[in-house]
N, C-alpha and C positions, 0 to 999 in steps of 0.2 A: 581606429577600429574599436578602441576601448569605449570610446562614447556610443556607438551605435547598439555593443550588447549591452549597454546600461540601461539606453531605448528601451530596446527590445525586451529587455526583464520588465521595466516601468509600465509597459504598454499589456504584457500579460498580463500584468495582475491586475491594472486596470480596468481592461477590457475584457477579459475573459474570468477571473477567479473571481473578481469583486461582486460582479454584476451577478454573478452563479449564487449569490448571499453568501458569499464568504467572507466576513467582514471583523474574523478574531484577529487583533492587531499583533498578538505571538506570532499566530500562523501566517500572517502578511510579511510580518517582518522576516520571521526562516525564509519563507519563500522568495525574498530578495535578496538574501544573502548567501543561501547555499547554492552554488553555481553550477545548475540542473545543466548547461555545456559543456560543465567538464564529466560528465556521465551519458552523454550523446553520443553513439557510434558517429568515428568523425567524416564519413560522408555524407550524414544528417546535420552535422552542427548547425546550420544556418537555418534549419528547421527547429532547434532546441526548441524555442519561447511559440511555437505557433499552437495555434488549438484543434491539434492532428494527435494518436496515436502513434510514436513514433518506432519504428520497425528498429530489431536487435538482430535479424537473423535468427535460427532454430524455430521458427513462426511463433514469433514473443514480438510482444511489442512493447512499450512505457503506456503506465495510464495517462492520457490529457491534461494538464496543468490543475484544469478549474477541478477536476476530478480529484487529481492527490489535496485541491485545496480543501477540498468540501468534505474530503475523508479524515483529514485532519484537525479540522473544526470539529470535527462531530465524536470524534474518541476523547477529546478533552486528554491531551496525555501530561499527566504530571513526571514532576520532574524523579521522584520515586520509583516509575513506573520499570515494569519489566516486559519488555512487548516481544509476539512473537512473530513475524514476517511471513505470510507463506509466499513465495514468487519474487525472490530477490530481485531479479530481470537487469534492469541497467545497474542496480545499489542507488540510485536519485533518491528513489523514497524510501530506502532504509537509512538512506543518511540524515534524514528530513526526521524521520522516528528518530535517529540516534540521538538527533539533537536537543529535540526536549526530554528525553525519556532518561532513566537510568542505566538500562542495561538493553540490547538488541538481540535475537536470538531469529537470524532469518535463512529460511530454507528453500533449496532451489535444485528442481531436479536437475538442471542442466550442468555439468561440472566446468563447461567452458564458461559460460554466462558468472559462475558465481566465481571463478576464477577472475576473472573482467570486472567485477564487480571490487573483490578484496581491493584489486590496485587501485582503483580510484578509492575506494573509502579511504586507503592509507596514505594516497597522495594528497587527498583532502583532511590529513591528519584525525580521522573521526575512527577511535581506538573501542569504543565502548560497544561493538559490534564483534558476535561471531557468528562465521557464516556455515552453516551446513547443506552437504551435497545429499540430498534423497527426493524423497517422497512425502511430501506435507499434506497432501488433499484429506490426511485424517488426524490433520494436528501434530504435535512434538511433544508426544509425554513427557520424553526423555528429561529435557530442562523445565517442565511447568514445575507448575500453575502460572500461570502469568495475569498479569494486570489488564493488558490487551493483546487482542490476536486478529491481525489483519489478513485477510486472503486477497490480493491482488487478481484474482482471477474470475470466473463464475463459479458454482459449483452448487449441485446439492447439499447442504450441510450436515452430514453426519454428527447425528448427537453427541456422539463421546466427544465431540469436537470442543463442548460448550463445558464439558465438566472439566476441561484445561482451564480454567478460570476463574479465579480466586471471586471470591464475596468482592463485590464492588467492581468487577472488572466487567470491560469491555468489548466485544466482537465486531468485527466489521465481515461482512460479507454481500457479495452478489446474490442473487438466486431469482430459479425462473426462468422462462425459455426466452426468446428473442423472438420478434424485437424489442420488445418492454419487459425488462426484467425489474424486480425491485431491488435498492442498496438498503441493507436493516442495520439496525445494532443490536444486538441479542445484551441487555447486563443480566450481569446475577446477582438480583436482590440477596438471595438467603442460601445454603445449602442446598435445600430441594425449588426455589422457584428461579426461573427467568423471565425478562419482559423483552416481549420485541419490538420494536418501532421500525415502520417504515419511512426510511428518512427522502427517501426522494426514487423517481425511477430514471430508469440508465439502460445501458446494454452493454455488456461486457465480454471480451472471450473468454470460453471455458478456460479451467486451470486444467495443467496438463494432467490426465488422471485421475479428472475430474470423479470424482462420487454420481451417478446420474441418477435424474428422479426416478421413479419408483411407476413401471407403464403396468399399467392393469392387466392381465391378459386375460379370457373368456376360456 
């Protein structure tokens, strides 16, 4: 059995995260070592490594393999870092931040989800992680500023969101309607400026509570 999820990790990253340009050998390497089936609801396990959106229950799902890969290339997290999670959902990819990052700080409306979440972190011994039960679609004052701030979900990005972020830090979000939304990173060069780049397009589902654009009315 053991050989075959060894496959099966070897064959994701291969096939699916490599070929997506993800090719930072950090992030190659987390990604074959953190064991994304043991944060699988276990009537998914044998779906853990495919390149599906894998369902949690509460209408949550995990992001796609090539997706946490390419989100993880692209925030550059150093080992210093102090990141903030929005959408805990499995804990797979806050385990994945925990591991290069300094410190984790991730939030999850669901209190069952982030409950499910703690035991694997803790059963995969990864201690540098706390988890918060609310509402994140407008950021985590509470612990900021942080180094980086990922939203796992879609959303409109509420600006106050971006002033959680120290000089040099970095943002990951979705945004944009479906089916072509864009993935950005917002950094903050200075106090008053930020730069956005669009790093690739995606389609994501909203975060629950999502912030929504802004419709015109007449």
């Amino acid at each position: 059995m053991h050989h075959d999820v060894e496959q099966a990790r070897f064959n994701m990253i291969e096939q699916q995260i490599r070929p997506w340009e993800v090719l930072d050998g950090t992030v190659l390497d987390l990604l074959g070592r953190v064991p994304r089936e043991a944060f699988v609801p276990a009537q998914y396990r044998g779906l853990a490594f495919a390149d599906i959106e894998i369902p949690l229950g509460f209408d949550q799902t995990m992001l796609s393999p090539k997706l946490e890969g390419r989100i993880l290339q692209a925030l550059e997290i150093q080992p210093g870092d102090k990141v903030l999670e929005i959408g805990t959902g499995s804990g797979y990819f806050t385990a994945l931040l925990a591991s290069l990052a300094g410190e984790v700080h991730s939030v999850e409306i669901n209190a069952e989800l982030s409950h499910q979440a703690q035991a694997r972190l803790t059963e995969q011994n990864i201690h540098n992680v706390t988890l918060h039960v609310g509402d994140g679609a407008q950021g985590w004052p509470a612990q900021g500023p942080y180094d980086v701030i990922v939203f796992t979900g879609s959303l409109a990005l509420p600006p106050q969101v971006t002033e959680q972020l120290n000089i040099g830090g970095r943002l990951f979000a979705v945004v944009g309607e479906a089916p072509v939304m864009e993935a950005i990173i917002s950094r903050r060069i200075s106090a008053d400026s930020l730069r956005q780049d669009v790093i690739f397009e995606t389609s994501l589902a909203q975060l629950e509570n999502a912030p929504q654009p802004e419709k015109f009315s007449f």
